[in-house]
Legacy VTK file of the C-alpha trace (Angstrom):
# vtk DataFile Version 3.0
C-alpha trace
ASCII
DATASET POLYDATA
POINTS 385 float
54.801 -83.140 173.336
51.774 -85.473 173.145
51.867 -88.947 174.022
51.312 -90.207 170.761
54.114 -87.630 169.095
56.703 -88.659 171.988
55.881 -92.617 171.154
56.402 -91.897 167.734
59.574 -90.327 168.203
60.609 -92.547 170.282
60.040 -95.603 167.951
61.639 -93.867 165.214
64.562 -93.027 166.765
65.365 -96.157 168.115
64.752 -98.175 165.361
67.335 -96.057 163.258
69.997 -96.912 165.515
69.350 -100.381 164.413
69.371 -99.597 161.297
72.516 -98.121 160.782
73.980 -101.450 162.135
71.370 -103.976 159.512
74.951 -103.905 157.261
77.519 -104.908 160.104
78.795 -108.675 160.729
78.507 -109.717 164.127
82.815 -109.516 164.082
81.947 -105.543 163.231
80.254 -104.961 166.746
83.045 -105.605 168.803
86.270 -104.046 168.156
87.515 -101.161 169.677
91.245 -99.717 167.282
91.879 -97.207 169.578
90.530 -95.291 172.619
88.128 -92.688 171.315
86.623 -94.968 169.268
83.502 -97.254 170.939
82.225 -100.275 169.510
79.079 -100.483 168.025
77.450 -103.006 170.283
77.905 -100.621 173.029
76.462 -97.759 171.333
73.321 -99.861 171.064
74.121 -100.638 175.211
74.629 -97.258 176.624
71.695 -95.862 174.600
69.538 -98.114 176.091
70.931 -97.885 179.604
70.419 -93.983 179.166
66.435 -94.625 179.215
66.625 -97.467 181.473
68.561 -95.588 184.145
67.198 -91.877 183.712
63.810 -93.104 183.117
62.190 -96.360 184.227
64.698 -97.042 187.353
63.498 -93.080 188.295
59.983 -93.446 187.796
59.079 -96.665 188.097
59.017 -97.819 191.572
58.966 -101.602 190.739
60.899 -101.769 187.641
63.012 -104.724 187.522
66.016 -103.905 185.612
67.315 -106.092 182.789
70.398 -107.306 183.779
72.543 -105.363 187.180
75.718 -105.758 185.824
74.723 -103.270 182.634
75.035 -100.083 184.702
78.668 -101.206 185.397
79.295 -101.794 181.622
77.547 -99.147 179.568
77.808 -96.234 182.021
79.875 -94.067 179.930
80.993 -90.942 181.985
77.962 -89.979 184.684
79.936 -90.283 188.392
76.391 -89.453 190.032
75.318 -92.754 188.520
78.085 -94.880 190.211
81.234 -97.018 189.036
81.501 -98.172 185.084
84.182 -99.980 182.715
87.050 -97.834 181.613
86.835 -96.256 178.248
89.464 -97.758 176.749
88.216 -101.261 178.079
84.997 -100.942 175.899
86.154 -103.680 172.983
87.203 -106.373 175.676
83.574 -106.743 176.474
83.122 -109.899 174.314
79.694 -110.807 176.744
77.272 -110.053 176.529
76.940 -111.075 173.299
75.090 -109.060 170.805
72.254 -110.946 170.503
71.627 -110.162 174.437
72.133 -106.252 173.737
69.529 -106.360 171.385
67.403 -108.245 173.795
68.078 -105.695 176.178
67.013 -102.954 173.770
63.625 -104.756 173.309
62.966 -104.829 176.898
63.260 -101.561 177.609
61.533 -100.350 174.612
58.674 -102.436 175.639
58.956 -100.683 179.033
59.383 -97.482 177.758
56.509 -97.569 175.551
53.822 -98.651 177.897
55.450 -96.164 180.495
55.105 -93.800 177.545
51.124 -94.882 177.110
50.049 -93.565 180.632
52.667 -90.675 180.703
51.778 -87.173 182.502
55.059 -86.408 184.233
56.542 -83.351 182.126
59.753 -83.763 184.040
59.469 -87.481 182.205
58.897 -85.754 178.963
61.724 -83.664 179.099
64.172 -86.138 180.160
62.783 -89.365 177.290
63.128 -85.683 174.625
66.912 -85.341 176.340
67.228 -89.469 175.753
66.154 -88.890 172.066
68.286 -86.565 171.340
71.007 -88.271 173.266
70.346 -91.192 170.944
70.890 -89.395 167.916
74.051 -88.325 169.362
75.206 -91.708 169.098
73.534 -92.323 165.720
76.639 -90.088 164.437
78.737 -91.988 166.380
78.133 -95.265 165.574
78.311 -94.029 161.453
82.065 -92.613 162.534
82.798 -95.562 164.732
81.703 -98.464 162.045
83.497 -96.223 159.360
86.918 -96.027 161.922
87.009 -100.103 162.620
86.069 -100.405 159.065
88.669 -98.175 157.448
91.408 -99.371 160.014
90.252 -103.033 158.116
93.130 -103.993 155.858
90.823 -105.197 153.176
89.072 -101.838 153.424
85.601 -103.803 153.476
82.838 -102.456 152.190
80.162 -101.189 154.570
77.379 -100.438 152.133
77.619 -99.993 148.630
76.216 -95.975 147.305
77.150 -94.932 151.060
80.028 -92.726 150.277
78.952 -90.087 152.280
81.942 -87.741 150.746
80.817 -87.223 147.173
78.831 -84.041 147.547
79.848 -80.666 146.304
78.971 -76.821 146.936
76.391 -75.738 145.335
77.183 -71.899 146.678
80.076 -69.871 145.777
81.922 -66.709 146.859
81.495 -64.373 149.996
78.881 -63.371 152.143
79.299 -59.779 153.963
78.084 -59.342 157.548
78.062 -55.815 158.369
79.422 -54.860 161.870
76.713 -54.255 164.232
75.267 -56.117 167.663
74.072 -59.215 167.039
71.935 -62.250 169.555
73.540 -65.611 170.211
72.233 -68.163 171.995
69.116 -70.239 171.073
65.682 -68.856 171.820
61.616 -70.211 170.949
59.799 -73.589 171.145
61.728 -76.568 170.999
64.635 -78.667 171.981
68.032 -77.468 173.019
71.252 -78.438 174.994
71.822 -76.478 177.962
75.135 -75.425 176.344
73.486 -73.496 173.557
71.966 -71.337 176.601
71.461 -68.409 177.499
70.779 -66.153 174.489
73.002 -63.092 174.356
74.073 -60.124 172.599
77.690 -59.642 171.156
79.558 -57.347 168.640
81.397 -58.413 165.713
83.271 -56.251 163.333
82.514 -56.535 159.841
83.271 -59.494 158.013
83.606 -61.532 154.992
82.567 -65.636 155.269
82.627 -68.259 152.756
79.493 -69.398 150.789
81.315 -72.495 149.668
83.221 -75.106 152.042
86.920 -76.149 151.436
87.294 -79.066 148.659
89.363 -82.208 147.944
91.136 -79.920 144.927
91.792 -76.417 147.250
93.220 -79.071 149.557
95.379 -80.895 147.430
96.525 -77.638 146.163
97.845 -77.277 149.973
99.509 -80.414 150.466
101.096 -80.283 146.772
102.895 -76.929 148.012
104.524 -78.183 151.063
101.623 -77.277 153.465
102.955 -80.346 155.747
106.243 -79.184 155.882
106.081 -75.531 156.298
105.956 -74.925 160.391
105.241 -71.452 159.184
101.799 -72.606 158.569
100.751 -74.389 161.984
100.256 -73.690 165.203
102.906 -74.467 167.737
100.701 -77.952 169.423
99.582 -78.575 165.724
103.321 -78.671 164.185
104.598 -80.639 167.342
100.836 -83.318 166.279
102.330 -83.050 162.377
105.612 -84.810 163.099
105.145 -87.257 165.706
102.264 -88.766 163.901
104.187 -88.374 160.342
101.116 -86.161 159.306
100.802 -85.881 155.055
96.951 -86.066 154.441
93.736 -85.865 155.711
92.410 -89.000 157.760
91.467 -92.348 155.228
93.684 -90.648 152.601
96.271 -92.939 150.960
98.160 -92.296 148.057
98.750 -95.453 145.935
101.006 -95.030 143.115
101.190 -91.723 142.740
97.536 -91.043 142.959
95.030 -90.388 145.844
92.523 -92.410 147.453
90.068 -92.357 150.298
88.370 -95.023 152.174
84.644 -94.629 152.129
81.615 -96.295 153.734
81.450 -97.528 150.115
85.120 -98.737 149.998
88.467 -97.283 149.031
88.001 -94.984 145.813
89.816 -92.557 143.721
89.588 -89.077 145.855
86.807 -86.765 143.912
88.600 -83.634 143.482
85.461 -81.413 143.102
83.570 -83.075 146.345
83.753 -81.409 149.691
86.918 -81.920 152.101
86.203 -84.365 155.419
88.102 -86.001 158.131
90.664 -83.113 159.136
91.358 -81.908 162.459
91.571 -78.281 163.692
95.260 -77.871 163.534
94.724 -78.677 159.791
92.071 -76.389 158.960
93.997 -73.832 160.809
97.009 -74.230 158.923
94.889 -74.034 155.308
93.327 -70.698 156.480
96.935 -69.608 157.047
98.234 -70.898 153.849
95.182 -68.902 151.876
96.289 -66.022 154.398
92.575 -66.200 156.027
91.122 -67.546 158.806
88.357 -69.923 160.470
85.299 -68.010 161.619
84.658 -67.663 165.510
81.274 -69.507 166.675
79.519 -66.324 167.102
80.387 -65.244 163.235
79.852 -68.757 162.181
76.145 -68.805 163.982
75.159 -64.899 162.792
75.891 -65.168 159.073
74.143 -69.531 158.976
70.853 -68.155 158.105
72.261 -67.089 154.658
74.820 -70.426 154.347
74.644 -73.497 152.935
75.298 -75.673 156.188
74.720 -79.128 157.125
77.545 -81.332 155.040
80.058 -81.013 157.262
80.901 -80.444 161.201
82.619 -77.027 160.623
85.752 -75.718 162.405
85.328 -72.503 164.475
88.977 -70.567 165.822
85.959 -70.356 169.272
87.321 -72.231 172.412
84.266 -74.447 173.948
83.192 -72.572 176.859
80.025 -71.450 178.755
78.000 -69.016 177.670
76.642 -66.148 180.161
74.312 -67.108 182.715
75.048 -70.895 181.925
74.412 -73.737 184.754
74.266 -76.931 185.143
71.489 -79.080 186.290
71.487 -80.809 189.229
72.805 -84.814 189.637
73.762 -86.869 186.622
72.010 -84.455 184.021
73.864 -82.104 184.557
77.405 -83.681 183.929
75.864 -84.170 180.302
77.936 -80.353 178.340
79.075 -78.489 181.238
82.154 -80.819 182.517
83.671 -80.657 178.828
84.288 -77.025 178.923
87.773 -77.151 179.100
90.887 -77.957 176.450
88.103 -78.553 173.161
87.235 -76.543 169.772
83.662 -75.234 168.794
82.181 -77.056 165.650
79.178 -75.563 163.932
76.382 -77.137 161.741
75.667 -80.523 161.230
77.111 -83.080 158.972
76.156 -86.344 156.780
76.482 -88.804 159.767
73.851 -86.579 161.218
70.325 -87.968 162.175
67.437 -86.197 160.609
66.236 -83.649 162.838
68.796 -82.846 164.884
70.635 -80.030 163.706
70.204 -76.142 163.918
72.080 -73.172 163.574
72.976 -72.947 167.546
73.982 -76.735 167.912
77.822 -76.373 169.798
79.528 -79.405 168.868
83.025 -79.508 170.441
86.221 -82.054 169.912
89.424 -82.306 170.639
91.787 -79.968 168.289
93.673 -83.152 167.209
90.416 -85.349 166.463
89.582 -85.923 162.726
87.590 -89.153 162.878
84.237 -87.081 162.442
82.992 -85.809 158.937
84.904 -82.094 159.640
85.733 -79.707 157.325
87.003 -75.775 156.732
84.913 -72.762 156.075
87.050 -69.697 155.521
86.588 -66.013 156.552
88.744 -63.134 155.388
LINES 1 386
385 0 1 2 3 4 5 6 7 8 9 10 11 12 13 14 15 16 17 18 19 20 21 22 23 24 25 26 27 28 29 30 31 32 33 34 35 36 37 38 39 40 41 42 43 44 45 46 47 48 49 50 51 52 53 54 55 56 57 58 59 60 61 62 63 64 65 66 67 68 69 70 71 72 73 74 75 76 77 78 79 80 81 82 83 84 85 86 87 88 89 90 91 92 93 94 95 96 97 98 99 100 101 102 103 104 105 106 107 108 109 110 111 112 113 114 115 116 117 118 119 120 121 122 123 124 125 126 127 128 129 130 131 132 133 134 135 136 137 138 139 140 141 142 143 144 145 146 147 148 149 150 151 152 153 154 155 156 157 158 159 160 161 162 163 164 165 166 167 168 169 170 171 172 173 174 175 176 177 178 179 180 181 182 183 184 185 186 187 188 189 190 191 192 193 194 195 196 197 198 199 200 201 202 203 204 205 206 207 208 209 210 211 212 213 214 215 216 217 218 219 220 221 222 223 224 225 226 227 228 229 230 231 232 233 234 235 236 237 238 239 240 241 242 243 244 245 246 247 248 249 250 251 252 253 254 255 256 257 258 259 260 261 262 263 264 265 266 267 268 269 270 271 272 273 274 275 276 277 278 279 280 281 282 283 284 285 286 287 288 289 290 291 292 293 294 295 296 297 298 299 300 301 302 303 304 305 306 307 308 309 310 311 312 313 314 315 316 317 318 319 320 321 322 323 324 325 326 327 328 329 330 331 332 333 334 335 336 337 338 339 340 341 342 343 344 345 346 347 348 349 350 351 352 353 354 355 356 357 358 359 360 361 362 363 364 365 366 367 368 369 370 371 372 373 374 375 376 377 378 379 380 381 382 383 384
């Protein structure tokens, strides 16, 4: 990347972070409603820390940092980088206040642009391209997170009005066949990538049939109106066990007021659209609706051969494909390298992208991964039979 392209990128990136939050309050930038959800002032933090600690600490040799306890507070999970704040302890940081976060974020960017100016290093490059994309990580994150401490709101407030975010519909229908044959996984060519979607390989898949169309509001409705949460038939063994503990009936911000359902939005609580695409259900979910239509959820390496003929990119889809490393995958060295590899364990593949995603930062070998109870992200069901 040039200088001027990675300056560029680098202002646009940040700034969108900041935009995502223009709508908040500066109550909505604190609270933390349960563990796996962060707060949005510390999405703003630890995105900043990320470029203050991987680049200007590294390369500059008198960089004075912006405040010494930060490291402590908005170190998320890198051991190599020392001791942080527990997760779960996120929303009791009340100081520093927001207004000093975004201070912090406009001393770094200040630093990171003039370091940007005179910049030759390409192991710099790489790692302020790894920060960016890191960033835009978060960008989702922060659109799930303010959604989460929104929707867990009792007055359902209103986050920005024509931001629903789960209104839009398939525009493809029936089945696409993928003949059997030996096909190359793995990404490959110019550009970014995550080490996890390394190295390129070949596999060999039987013939199959995949979806053109995503699961909808309606086919799901359809599911839960025939007993779908009450038939242990359906769900897996961990997934019936997550069903009745948690009183499961409906997909997450679903509530059914007086006979008729609703959804909480970005754009408030509203009638569910029958016709719009399906969000905010978990793995055990989507495996149980592939069982009740007697098919199933592609694996990752179906999912990834047949996307160059799909219409992808509205929701994070379930895969039936474990998260683990591919051949010939390793990890870099230090604190990079606890970025993908130290998650392979106990998590579900998601392919594509989905609405909460930033622009640019989605292609067909992205691995997203979760936890097979986790529904907070814009997920939904693509079936194969």
């Amino acid at each position: 990347m040039k200088t001027t392209s990675i300056r560029e990128a680098y202002h646009n990136v940040r700034k969108y972070s900041e935009q995502i939050c223009e709508p908040l309050e500066t109550e909505d930038y604190v609270p933390q409603p349960v563990p796996f959800v962060s707060p949005p002032k510390w999405h703003l933090a630890h995105s900043t820390w990320f470029f203050e600690t991987f680049i200007l600490k590294a390369f500059i040799s008198d960089y004075k940092v912006f405040n010494e306890d930060f490291s402590f507070l908005f170190n998320s999970y890198y051991n190599n980088i020392g001791n942080r704040t527990l997760r779960t302890d996120r929303g009791n940081v009340t100081r520093p206040t927001i207004r000093n976060v975004y201070a912090y974020r406009q001393y770094v960017d200040q630093c990171m642009l003039d370091f940007i100016d005179n910049l030759t290093d390409e192991t710099a490059i790489s790692l302020i391209e790894l920060g960016l994309h890191h960033e835009q990580q978060h960008q989702e994150l922060l659109v799930t997170d303010i959604k989460y401490i929104l929707g867990h709101n009792p007055l359902f407030p209103v986050y920005k009005e024509g931001r629903n975010l789960v209104g839009d519909q398939n525009q493809d229908f029936g089945f696409l066949t993928i003949p059997e044959g030996v096909y190359e996984i793995g990404f490959e060519g110019e550009g970014f990538c995550f080490d996890n979607e390394l190295g390129r390989h070949k596999v060999y898949l039987n013939q199959f049939e995949i979806s053109k169309s995503l699961v909808t509001n309606a086919d799901y409705i359809a599911f839960m109106e025939s007993g779908g949460y009450q038939d242990f038939n359906l769900w897996l063994d961990e997934g019936w066990s997550w069903v009745n503990e948690n009183k499961m009936q409906a997909p997450m911000y679903w509530y059914n007021i007086e006979g008729e359902w609703h959804y909480f939005t970005l754009s408030g609580l509203q009638r569910v659209n029958p016709d719009a695409i399906l969000s905010h259900v978990n793995f055990f979910e989507a495996s149980a609706f592939a069982q009740w239509k007697n098919m199933r959820l592609p694996t990752e390496l179906e999912w990834e051969t047949a996307s160059a003929q799909l219409n992808w990119g509205l929701r994070w889809e379930w895969t039936n494909s474990a998260y683990l490393p591919y051949p010939g995958f390793s990890k870099a060295a230090g604190a990079v390298g606890e970025y993908n590899g130290k998650f392979m364990v106990n998590q579900m593949v998601l392919r594509g992208a989905s609405v909460a995603t930033s622009p640019m930062h989605s292609r067909k070998t992205y691995r997203n991964f979760f936890h097979a109870h986790e529904r907070w992200q814009y997920t939904g069901i693509r079936l194969v039979k």
